[in-house]
N, C-alpha and C positions, 0 to 999 in steps of 0.2 A: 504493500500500500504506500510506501515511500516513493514510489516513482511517479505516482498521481499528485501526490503533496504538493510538489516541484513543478509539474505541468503545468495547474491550474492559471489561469490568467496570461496565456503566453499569448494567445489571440488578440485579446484585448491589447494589449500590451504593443504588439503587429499591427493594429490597426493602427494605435493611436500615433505610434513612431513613424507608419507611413501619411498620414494627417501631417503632420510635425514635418516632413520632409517638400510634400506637396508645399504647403506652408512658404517655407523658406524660397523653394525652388520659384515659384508666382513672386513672390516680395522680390527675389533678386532680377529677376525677368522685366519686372515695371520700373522698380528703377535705373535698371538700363535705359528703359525707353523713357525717360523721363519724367515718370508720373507717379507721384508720392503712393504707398501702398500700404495705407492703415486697413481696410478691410483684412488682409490678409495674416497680420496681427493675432485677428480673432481665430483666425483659422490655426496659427499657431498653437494659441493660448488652447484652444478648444483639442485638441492633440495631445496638448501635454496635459489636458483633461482626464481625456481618457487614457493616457499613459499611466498616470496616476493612478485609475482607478484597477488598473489588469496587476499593479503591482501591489496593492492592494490587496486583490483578490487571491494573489499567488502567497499571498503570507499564510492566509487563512490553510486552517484545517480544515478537510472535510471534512462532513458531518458524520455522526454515528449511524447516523440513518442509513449513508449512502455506505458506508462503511459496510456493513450488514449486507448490501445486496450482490 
């Protein structure tokens, strides 16, 4: 059951880091092109949202519950 412990929240975690890169990659693209790029900010911040929350998740134990089946 130790090898599930570890897993948990790796997805979330993948998503959030590809959020997080899209992010950056839009921000650096505009302003190349000259055009200030706060929106993309949020799309950052919103990444390291859910980065947060898959690490998070990956701390947690599963439950007895699940444990059981």
């Amino acid at each position: 059951m130790e090898a599930e412990f570890g897993r948990r929240g790796v997805k979330t975690k993948l998503v959030g880091f590809i959020i997080i890169v899209l992010g950056l990659l839009d921000s650096v693209l505009t302003v190349r092109g000259g055009i200030p790029a706060y929106e993309y900010l949020l799309l950052i911040l919103f990444g390291a949202c859910v980065f947060a929350v898959g690490a998070v998740r990956g701390q947690q134990r599963p439950s007895a519950k699940a444990a059981e089946v």
